[in-house]
C-alpha positions in Angstrom: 12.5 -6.8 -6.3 15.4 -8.7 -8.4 14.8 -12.4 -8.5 17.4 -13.1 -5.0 15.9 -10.2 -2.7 12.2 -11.6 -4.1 13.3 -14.9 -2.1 14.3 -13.1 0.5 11.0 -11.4 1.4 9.3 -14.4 0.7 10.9 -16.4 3.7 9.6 -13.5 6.1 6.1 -13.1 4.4 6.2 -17.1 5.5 6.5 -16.1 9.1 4.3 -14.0 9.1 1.6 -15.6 7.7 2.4 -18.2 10.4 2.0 -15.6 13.1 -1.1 -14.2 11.4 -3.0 -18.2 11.7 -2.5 -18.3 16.0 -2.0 -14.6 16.8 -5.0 -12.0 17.6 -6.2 -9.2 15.6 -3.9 -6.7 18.6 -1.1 -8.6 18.7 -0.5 -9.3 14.6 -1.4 -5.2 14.7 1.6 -4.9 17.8 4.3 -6.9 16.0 3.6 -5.0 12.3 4.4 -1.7 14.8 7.2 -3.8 15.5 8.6 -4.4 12.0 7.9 -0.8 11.1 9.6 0.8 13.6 12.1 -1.1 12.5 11.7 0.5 9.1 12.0 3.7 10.5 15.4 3.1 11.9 16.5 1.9 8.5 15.3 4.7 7.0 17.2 7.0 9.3 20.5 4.9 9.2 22.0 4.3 6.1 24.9 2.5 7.4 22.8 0.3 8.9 20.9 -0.4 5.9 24.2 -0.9 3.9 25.5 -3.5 7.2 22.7 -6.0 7.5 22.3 -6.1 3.4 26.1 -6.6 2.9 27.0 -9.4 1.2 30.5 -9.7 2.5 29.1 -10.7 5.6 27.5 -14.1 6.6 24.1 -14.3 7.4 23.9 -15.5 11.0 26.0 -12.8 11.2 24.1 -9.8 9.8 21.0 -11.4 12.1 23.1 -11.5 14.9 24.1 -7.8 14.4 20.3 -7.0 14.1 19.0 -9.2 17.4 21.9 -7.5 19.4 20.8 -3.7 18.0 16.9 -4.2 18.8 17.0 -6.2 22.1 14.4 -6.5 23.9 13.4 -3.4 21.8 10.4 -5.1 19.6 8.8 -8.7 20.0 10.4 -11.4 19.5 8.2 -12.3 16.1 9.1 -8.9 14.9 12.9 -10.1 15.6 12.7 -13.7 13.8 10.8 -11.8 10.8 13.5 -9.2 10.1 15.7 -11.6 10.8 14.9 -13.6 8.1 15.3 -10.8 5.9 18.7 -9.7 6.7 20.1 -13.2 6.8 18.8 -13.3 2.7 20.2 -11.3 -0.6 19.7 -8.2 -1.4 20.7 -6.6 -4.1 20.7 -3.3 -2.6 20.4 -1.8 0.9 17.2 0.5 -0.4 15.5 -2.9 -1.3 16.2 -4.3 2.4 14.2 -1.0 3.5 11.1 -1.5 1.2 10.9 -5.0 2.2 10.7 -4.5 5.9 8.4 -1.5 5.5 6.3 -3.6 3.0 6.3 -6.3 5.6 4.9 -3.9 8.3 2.0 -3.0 5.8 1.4 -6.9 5.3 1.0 -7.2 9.3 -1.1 -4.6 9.4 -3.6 -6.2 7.2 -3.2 -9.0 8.2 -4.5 -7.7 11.8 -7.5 -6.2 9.2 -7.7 -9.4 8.3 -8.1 -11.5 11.2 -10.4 -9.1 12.4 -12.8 -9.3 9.5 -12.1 -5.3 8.6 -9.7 -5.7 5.5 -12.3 -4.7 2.9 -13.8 -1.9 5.2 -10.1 -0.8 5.5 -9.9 -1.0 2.1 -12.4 1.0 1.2 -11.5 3.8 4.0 -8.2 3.8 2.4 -9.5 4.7 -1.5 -12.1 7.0 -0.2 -9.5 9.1 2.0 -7.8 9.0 -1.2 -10.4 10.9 -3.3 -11.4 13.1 -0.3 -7.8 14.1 -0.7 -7.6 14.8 -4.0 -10.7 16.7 -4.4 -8.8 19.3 -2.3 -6.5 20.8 -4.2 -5.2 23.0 -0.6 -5.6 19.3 1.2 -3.4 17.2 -1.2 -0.4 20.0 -1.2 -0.9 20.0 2.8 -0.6 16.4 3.0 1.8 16.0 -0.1 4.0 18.5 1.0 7.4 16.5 1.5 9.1 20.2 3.2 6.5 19.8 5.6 7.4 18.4 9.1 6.2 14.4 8.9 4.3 15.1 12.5 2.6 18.3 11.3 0.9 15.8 8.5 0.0 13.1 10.3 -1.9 15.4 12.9 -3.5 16.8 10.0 -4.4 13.2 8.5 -5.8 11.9 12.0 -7.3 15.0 12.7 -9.4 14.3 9.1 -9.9 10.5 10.3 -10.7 10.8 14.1 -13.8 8.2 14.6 -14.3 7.9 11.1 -12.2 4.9 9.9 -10.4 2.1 11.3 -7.3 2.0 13.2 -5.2 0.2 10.9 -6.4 2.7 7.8 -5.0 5.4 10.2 -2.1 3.8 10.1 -1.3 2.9 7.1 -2.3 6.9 6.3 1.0 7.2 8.5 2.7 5.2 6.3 1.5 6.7 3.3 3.1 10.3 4.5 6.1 8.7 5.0 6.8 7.7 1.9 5.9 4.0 1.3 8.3 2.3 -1.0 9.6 5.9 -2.0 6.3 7.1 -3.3 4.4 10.3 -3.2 1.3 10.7 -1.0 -1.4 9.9 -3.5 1.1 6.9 -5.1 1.6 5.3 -1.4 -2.0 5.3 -1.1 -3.0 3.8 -4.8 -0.5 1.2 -3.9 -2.0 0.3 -0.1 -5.1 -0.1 -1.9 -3.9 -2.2 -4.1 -2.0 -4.6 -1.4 -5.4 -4.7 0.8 -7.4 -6.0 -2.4 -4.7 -8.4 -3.2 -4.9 -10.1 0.5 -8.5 -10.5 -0.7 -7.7 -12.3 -3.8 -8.9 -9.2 -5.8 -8.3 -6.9 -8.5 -8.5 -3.2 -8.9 -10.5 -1.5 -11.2 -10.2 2.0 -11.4 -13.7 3.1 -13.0 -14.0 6.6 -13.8 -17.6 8.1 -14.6 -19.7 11.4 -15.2 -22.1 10.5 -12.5 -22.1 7.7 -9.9 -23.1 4.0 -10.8 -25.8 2.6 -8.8 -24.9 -0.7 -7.0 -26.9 -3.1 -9.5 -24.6 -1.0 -12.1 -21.3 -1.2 -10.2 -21.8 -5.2 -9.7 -22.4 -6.8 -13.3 -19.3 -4.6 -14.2 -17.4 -6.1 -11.6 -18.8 -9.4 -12.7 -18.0 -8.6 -16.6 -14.5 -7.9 -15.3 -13.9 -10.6 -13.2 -15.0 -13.0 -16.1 -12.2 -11.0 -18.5 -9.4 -11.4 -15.7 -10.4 -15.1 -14.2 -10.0 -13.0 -11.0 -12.9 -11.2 -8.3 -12.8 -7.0 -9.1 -12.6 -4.9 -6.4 -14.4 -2.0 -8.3 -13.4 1.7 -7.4 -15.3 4.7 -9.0 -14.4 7.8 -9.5 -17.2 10.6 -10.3 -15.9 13.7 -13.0 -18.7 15.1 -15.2 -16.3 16.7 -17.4 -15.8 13.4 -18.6 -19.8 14.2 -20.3 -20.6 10.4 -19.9 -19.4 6.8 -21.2 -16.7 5.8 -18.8 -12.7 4.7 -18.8 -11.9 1.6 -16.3 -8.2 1.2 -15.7 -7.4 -2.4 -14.5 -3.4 -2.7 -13.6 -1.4 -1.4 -17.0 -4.8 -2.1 -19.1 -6.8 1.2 -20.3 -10.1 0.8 -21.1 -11.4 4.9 -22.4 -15.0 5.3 -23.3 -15.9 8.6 -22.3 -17.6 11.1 -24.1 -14.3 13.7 -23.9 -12.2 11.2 -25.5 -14.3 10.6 -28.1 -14.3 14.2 -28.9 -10.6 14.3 -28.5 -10.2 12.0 -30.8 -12.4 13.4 -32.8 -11.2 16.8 -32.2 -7.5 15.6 -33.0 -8.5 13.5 -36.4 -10.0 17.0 -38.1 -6.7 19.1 -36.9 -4.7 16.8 -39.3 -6.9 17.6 -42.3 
């Protein structure tokens, strides 16, 4: 987000959080519904998108043009949350759309939150991930954009039924759809990624030949968190062709160690003889 819409989003986070401190784990999860399907109607009207981010007009009266649309539609913190979006700057309509979808997420863990379920939902959400794609016929069923959006998500509940949380399912939904104008597997790195953050955490994406045990997977997490003065949240990822070492990717930072790029490397450095 440019520097303006940034402020924007931040005014609504505020309310949220708000809600989040007094409300229950059902209602936080019944007002980020709320804000989505508010998401989805910008998503399917671009005029309307264009309306309540134009500049032109005043704030009170782009809210006002939002609280008359929705009604008695979605709850009122839904309303006064949105509204505080539309009433900032944007600098484009598309960003007014990822900021009220990206707000729906932040309820929704929130509700994971307040429930004590955000790691567990974090967790569900990278494992669904590599479940995914391990299955080459899985992730082009689910990735498939031609597809009809319902036809997915029965497929992705179908896969979850009884086996992860509510608000994992969910976000899965959001996921398909698209989040933030991603692909499947991008949506879902990046839902990860926000669920850590409400923790305070870091991702590390480690990648090894065979599993680490836990006493393994913990002093890394605890050599990491000493490098990046933050807690890890570490995520593995088993490929024996890899042979052994291992590569840990933490944000834009690349850390390779495997055996196959040594021999790349290796491989590479006697081709230019």
């Amino acid at each position: 987000m440019q520097g303006a819409s940034r402020e924007s989003y931040t005014a609504a986070a505020e309310r949220l959080e708000a809600h989040a401190r007094r409300a229950n784990p059902e209602t936080i999860a019944g007002t980020a519904a709320d804000v989505l399907a508010v998401a989805d109607l910008l998503r399917r009207e671009p005029r309307l998108r264009r309306a309540l981010s134009d500049p032109a007009r005043g704030g009170e009266d782009r809210q006002g043009l939002l609280s008359g649309l929705l009604g008695n539609k979605v709850g009122k913190p839904a309303v006064e949350m949105v509204g505080a979006l539309v009433t900032g700057r944007w600098s484009a309509p598309s960003e007014l759309l990822d900021a009220t979808e990206r707000l729906g997420v932040e309820a929704l863990l929130a509700s994971a939150e307040r429930g004590g379920d955000l790691g567990e939902v974090e967790d569900e959400l990278f494992r669904f991930g590599q479940v995914v794609s391990g299955d080459p016929a899985l992730a082009g069923a689910l990735g498939d954009v031609v597809a009809p959006p319902s036809q997915r998500v029965t497929l992705a509940k179908a896969l979850l039924d009884g086996k992860a949380k509510p608000v994992t399912v969910r976000l899965v939904e959001v996921a398909l759809a698209g989040f933030g104008g991603r692909s499947f597997d991008g949506a879902l790195t990046r839902l990860v990624e926000l669920a850590a953050d409400r923790r305070d955490r870091q991702v590390a994406y480690v990648t090894v030949a065979a599993a680490l045990t836990d006493e393994e997977e913990r002093r890394l997490g605890a050599k990491l968190a000493e490098l990046y003065g933050r807690e890890v949240s570490v995520k593995q990822v088993v490929r024996p062709e890899i042979l052994g070492g291992m590569s840990v990717r933490v944000g834009s930072d690349l850390y390779d160690g495997t055996v196959l790029r040594r021999l790349t490397d290796t491989r590479n450095a006697l081709a230019k003889r």
